[in-house]
N, C-alpha and C positions, 0 to 999 in steps of 0.2 A: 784722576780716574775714579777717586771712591765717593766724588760730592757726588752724583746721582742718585749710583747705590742707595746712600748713609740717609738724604735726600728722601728720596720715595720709600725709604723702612722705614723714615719717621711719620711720614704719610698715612702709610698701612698702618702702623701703630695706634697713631689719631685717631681715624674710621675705626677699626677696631675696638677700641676703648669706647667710642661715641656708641655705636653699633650693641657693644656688651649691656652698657648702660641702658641705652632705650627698648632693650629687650626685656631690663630688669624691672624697669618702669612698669611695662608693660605687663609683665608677669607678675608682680605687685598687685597692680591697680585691678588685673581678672578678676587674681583669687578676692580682692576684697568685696571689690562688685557680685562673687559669688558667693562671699560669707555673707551678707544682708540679702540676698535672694533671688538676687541676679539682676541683671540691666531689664529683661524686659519686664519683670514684676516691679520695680522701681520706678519705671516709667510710664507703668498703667496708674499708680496713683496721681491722682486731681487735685486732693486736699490733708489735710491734717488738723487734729484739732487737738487741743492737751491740755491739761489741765493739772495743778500741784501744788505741791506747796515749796519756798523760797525761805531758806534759811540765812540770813543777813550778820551782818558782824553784831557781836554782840549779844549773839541767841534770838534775833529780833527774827520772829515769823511773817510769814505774809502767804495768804494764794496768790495763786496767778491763773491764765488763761491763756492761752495761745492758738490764732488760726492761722494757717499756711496755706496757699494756693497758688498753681501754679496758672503763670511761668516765676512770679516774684513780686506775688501781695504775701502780706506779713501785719498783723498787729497781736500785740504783746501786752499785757493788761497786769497790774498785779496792788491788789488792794491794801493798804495800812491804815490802822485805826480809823477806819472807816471812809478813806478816802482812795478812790483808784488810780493809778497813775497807768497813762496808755503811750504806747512808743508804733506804729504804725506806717505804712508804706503801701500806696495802692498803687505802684507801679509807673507814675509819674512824680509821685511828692512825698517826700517823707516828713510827716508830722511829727508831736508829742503834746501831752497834755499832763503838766504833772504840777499838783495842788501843795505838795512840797516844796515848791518854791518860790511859793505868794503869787501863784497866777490860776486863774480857773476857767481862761478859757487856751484854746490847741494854736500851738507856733510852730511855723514852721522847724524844721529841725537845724541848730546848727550844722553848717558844710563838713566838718568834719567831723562830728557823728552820723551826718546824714550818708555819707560815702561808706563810712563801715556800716553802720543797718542795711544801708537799700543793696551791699556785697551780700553780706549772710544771708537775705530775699529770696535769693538764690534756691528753689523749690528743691533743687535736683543736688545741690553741694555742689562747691567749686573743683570736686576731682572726676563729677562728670560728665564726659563733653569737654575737659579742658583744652584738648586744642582749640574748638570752633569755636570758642569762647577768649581766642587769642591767649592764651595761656601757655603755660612750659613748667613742667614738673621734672628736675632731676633728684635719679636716685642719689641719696648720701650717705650711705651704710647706714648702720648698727646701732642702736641705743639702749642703754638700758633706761626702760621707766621704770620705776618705783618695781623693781624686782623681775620685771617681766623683758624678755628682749625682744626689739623693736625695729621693725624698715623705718627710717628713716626718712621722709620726702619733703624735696622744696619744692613748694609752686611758688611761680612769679606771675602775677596776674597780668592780666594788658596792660595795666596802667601804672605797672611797674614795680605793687608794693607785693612783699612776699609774705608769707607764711609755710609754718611747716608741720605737716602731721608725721605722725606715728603710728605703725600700724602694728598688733600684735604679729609677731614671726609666725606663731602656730594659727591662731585663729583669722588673722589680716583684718581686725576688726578694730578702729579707732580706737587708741590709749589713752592718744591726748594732740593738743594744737598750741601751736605758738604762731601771735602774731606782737607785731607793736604798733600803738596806736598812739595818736596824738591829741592830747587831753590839755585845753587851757596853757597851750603851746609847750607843756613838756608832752615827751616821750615817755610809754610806759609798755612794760607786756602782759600781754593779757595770755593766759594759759587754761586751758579748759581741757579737763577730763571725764570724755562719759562714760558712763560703766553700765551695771545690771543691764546687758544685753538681755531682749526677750523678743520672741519672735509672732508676732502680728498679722492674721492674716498670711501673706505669701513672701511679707519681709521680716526683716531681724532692727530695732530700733533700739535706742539706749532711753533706760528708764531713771537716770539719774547724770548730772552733768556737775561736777566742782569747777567753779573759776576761780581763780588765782589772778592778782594783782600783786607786779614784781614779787612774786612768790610766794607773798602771803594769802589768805584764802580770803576770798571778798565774798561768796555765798553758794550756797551748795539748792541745788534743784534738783526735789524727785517727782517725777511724774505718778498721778492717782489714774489718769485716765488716756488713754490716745487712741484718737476715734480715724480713720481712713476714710476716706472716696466720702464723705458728709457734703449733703447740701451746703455751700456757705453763701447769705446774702451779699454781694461787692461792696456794696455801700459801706459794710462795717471796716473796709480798709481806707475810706475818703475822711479828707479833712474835715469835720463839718464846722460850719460857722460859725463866728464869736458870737456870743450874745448879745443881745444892746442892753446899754445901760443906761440906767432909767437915773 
């Protein structure tokens, strides 16, 4: 007489729980979308452009340059002792060009790097529009980062690899991201913290980004400049042709 009952209380339970959870997601992901300035100011931007300098291990400097356009062109520029190295995605192909490694003309990118750039492409970030984008983001409590306390979120992308952000509790404004990636067939995590929020025009954007490689710090980027809604020619996101050789 009590399987039913015991039966459907654990039912209700489930929903429940499911129900609490994707409320909290949800009530998460508002206020963060309303800490950067809201969805529809977010989605009136076309472009981005930025410009800074890249601190390397070692103390080693370098500028850089970056254009973003939407829906997920992307190239990425950043020059050393007199040479630039470009990482690039115009929406169908993702290229690179990098004279650091005895080659001077653009190859294609390998597949798995080419999979994590042409993801981060991503004009709008992966948290939004995550369903229509086949995605799923659960909440997983509480973090502390580096002193501050944190929402906690998984997303798992369509295609199945996940990552997880953090969001500050008070402000809901990105602390940091963890993903893993696969690098010359090992696994490794990549961690990235932006900070110096400042706010742009009608949004709030991070003017400085640390990455971490399995924990140690692989190079830290601040931004001199971030330009919005800018003309950008498309071309500068296409492969262009090797040279012939004479």
């Amino acid at each position: 007489m009590l399987r039913t009952p015991i039966r459907i209380l654990a039912l209700l339970v489930t929903f429940v729980c499911a129900l609490a959870q994707a409320q909290t997601v949800d009530e998460v992901l508002s206020k963060h979308y309303a800490a950067l300035g809201g969805l529809d100011n977010l989605k009136a931007l076309t472009s981005m452009k930025t410009s800074g300098k890249m601190v390397m291990g070692g103390g080693m400097e370098a500028p850089f340059t970056s254009v973003n356009t939407r829906p997920n062109s992307v190239r990425f520029e950043v020059t050393f002792q007199g040479k630039a190295a470009v990482s690039a995605y115009d929406g169908k192909t993702a290229w690179m060009l990098n004279p650091f490694m005895g080659s001077s003309d653009p190859e294609v990118m390998p597949k798995e790097e080419a999979d994590d750039f042409t993801e981060d492409a991503d004009f709008d970030g992966p948290l939004v529009d995550y369903k229509e984008k086949g995605s799923t983001i659960e909440y997983a409590g509480k973090e502390d980062v580096e002193g501050s306390d944190a929402h906690k979120l998984k997303l798992t992308l369509k295609n199945g690899k996940v990552r997880f952000f953090y969001l500050d509790a008070d402000s809901y404004l990105i602390l940091k991201t963890t993903q893993k990636v696969t690098r010359g067939g090992q696994e490794i995590e990549v961690a990235s913290f932006p900070g110096n929020y400042k706010k742009i025009g009608n949004v709030i954007q991070p003017y400085s980004v640390e990455q971490k490689v399995n924990g140690k710090t692989a190079s830290q980027m601040t931004f001199d400049t971030i330009e919005l809604n800018a003309t950008v020619d498309k071309s500068v996101f296409a492969m262009p042709a090797k040279a012939e050789k004479k």
